[in-house]
Backbone bond lengths (Angstrom), bond angles and torsions (degrees), N, CA, C in turn:
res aa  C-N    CA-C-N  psi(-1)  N-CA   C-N-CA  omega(-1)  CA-C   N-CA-C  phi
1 X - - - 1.455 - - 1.518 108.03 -
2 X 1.696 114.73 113.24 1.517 97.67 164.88 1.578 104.81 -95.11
3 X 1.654 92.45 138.51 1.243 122.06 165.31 1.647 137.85 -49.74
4 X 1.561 97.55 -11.72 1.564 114.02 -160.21 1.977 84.32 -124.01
5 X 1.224 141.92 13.42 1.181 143.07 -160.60 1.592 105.63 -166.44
6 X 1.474 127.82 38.75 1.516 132.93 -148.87 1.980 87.21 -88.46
7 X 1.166 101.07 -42.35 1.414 104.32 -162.68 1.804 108.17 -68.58
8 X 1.580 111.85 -32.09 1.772 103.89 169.41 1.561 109.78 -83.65
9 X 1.254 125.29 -3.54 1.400 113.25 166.20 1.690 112.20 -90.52
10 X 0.955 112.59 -0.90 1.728 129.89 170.11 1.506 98.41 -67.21
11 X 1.282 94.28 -55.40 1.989 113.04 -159.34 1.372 90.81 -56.69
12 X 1.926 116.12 -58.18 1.323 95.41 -172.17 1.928 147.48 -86.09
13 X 1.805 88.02 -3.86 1.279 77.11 156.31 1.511 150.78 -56.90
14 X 1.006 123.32 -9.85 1.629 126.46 166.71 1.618 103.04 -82.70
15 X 1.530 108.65 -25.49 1.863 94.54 172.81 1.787 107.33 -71.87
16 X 1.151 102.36 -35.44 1.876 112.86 -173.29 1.402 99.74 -69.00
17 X 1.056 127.15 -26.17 1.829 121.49 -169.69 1.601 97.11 -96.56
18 X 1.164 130.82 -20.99 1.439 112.99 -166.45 1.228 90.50 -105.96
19 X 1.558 154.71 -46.31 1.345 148.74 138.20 1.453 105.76 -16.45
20 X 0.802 149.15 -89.95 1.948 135.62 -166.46 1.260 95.04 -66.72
21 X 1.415 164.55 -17.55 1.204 144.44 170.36 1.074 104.82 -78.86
22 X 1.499 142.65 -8.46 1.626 129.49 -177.14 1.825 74.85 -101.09
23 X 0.966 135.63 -34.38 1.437 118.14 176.82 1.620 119.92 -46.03
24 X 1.492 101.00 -59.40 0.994 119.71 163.79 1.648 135.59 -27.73
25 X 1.490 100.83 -59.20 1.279 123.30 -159.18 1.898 84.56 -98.84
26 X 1.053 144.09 -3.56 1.330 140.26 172.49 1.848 101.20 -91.79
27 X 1.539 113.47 -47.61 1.093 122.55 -158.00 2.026 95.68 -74.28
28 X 1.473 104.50 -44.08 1.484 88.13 179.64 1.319 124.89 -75.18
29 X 1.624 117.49 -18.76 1.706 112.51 175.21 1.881 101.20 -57.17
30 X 1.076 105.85 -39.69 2.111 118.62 -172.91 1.367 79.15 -52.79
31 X 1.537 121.79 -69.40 1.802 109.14 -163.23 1.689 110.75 -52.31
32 X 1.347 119.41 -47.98 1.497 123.17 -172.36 2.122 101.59 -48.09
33 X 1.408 84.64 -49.88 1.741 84.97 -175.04 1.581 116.80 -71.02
34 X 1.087 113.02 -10.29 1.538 120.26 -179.92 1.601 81.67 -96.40
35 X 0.937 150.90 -94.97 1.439 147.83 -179.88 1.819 116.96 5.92
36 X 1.279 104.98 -51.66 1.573 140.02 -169.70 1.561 76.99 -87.29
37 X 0.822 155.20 -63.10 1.678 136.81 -147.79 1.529 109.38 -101.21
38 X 1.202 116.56 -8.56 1.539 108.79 171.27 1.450 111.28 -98.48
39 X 1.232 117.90 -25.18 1.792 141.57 165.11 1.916 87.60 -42.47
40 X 1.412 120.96 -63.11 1.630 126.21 -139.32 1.726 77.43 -95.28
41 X 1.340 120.88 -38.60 1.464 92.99 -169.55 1.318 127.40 -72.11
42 X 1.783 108.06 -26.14 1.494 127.11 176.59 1.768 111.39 -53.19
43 X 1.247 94.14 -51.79 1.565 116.78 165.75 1.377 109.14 -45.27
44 X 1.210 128.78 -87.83 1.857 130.18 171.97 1.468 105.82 -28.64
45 X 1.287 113.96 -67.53 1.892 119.66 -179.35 1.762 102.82 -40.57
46 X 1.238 124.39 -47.53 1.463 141.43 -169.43 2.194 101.25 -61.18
47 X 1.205 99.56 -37.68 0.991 123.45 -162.29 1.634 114.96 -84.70
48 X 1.310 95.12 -28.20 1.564 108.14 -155.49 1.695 85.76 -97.27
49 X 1.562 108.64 -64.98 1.459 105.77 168.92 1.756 132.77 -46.04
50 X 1.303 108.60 -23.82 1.339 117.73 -178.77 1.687 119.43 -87.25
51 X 1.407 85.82 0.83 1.811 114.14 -167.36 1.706 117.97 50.91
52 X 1.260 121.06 31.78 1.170 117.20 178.13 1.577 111.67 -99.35
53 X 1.544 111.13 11.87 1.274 104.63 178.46 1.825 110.58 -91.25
54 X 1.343 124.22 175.70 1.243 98.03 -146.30 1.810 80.55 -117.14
55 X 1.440 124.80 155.82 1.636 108.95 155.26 1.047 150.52 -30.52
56 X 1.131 117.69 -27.46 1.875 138.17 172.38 1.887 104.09 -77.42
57 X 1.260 108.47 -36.35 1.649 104.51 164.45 1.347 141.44 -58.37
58 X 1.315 74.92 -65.32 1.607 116.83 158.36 1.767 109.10 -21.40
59 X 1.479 87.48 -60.38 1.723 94.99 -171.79 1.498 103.72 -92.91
60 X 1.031 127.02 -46.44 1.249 111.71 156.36 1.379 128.51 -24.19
61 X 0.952 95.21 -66.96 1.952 101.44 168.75 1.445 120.73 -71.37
62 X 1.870 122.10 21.24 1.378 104.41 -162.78 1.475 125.31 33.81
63 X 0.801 144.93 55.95 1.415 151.92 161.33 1.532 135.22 -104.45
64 X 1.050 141.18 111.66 1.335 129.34 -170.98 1.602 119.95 -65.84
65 X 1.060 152.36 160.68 1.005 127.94 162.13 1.847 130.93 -84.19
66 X 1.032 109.66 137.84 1.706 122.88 -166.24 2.058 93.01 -37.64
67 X 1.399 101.96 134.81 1.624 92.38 178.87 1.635 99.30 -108.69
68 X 1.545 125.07 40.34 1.068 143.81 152.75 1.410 136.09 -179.11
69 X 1.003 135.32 141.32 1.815 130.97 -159.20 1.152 88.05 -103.75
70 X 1.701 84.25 138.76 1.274 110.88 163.80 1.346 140.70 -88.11
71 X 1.395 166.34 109.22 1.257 172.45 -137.91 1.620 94.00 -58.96
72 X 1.748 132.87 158.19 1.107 134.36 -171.56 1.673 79.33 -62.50
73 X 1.199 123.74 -71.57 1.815 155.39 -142.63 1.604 78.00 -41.08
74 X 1.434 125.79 -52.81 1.447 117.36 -154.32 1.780 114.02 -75.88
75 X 1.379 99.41 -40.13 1.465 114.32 179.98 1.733 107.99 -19.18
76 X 1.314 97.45 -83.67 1.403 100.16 -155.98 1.328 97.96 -54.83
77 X 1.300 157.79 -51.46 1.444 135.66 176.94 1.668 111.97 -70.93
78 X 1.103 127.13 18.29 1.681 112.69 143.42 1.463 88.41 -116.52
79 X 1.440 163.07 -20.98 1.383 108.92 -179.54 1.742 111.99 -76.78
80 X 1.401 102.65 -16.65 1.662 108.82 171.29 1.942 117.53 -50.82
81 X 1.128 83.83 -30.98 1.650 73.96 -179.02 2.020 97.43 -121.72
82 X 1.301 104.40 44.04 1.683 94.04 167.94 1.183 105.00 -81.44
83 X 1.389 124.92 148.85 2.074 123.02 155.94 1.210 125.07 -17.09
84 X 1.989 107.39 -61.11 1.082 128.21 -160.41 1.730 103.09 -70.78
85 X 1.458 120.56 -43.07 1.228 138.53 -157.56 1.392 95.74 -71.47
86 X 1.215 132.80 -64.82 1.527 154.42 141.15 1.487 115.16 -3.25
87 X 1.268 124.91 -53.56 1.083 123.85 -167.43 1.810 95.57 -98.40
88 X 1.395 113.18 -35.50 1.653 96.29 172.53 1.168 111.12 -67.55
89 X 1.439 144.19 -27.82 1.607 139.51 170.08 1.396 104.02 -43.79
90 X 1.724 104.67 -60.70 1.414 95.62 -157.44 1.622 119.04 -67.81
91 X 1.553 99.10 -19.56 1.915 97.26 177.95 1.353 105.84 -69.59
92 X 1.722 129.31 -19.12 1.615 131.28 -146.84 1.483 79.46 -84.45
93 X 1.545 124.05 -55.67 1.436 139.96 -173.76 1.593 101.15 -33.12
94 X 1.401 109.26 -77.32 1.532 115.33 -172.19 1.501 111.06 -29.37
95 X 1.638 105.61 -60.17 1.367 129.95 -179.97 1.422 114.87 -37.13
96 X 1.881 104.78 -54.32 1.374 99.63 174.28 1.296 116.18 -73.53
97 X 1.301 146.87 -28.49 1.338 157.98 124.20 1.934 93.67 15.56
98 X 1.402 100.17 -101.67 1.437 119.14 -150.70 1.768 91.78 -53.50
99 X 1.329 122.25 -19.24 1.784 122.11 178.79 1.073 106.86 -73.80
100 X 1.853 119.09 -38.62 1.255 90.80 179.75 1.689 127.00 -99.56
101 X 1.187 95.32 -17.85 1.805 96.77 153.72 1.242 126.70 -50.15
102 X 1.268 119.19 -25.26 1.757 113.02 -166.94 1.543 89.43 -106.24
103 X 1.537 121.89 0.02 1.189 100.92 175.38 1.498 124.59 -101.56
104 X 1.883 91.91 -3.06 1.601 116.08 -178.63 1.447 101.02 -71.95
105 X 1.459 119.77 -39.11 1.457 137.40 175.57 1.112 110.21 -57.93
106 X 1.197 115.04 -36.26 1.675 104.91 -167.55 1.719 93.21 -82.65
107 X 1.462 124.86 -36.84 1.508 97.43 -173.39 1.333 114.14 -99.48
108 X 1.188 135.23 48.41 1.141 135.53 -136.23 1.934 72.48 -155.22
109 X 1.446 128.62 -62.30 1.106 136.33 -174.20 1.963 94.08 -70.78
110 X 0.982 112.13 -12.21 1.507 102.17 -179.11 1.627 122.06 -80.37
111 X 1.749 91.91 -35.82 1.435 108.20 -169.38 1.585 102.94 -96.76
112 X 1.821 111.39 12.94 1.101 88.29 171.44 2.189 129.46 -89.44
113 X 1.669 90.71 25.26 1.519 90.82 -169.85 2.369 99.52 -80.73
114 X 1.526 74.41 -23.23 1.526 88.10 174.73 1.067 122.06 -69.61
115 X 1.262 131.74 -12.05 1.879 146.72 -178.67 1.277 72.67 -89.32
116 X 1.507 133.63 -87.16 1.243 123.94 -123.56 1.326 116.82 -61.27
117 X 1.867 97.92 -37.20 1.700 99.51 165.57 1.550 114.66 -53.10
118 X 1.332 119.99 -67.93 1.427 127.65 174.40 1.661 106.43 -12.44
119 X 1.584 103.00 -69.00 1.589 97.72 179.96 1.210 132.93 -85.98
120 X 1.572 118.49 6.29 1.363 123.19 149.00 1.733 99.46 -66.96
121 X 1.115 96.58 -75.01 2.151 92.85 -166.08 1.780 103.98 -24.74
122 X 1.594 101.87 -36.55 1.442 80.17 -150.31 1.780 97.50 -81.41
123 X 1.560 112.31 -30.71 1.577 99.60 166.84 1.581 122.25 -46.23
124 X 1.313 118.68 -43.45 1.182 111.58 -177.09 1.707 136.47 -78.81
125 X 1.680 86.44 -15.60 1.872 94.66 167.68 1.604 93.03 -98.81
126 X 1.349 159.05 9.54 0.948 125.28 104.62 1.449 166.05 -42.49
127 X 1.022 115.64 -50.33 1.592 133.42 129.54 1.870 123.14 -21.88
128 X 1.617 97.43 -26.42 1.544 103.54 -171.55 1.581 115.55 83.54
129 X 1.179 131.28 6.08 1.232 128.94 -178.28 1.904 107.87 -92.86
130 X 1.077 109.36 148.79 1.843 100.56 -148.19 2.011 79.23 -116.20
């Protein structure tokens, strides 16, 4: 922030807030669709282990088929620790990561009309002007 130019950094906060909110609002549809794809993959993994997936999937998906089924009870702790399952968490993670940083930015760029006052007051009760 320059101090000697308080009033064009005023101007541009509404350019800085609508720039990181299309960030924003781009970066969380990516989370919704990563959301939607670990939902369908947990599902396939569920599927594949339970052996109800069919050969044509199977290969489709590169996948071998399970060389034993698993009980409903067991499922959810092997698709919890599959590769595939594993590695879509950890990209969803990042994802939520960069959402909530850009969303710290966005209010962080909101409250900056409140700095600027802050450091007007304080130029001017320096200066002596009340």
């Amino acid at each position: 922030i320059d101090e000697t130019e308080l009033d064009a950094d005023g101007r541009r906060i509404p350019l800085l807030h609508a720039k990181y909110l299309r960030y924003l609002s781009g970066e969380r549809m990516t989370q919704r669709k990563l959301e939607n794809e670990l939902q369908v993959l947990e599902s396939e993994v569920s599927d594949r282990l339970t052996g109800v997936m069919t050969q044509e999937d199977l290969a489709a998906r590169n996948w071998q088929p399970e060389r034993r089924r698993f009980l409903r009870s067991e499922v959810g702790g092997a698709v919890a620790s599959d590769k595939d399952v594993m590695e879509m968490k950890l990209r969803l993670a990042l994802q939520v990561e960069k959402v909530a940083v850009l969303d710290s930015i966005c209010r962080m760029i909101m409250n900056r009309n409140y700095v600027l006052k802050g450091i007007a007051d304080w130029i001017k009760f320096k200066s002596g002007v009340s």
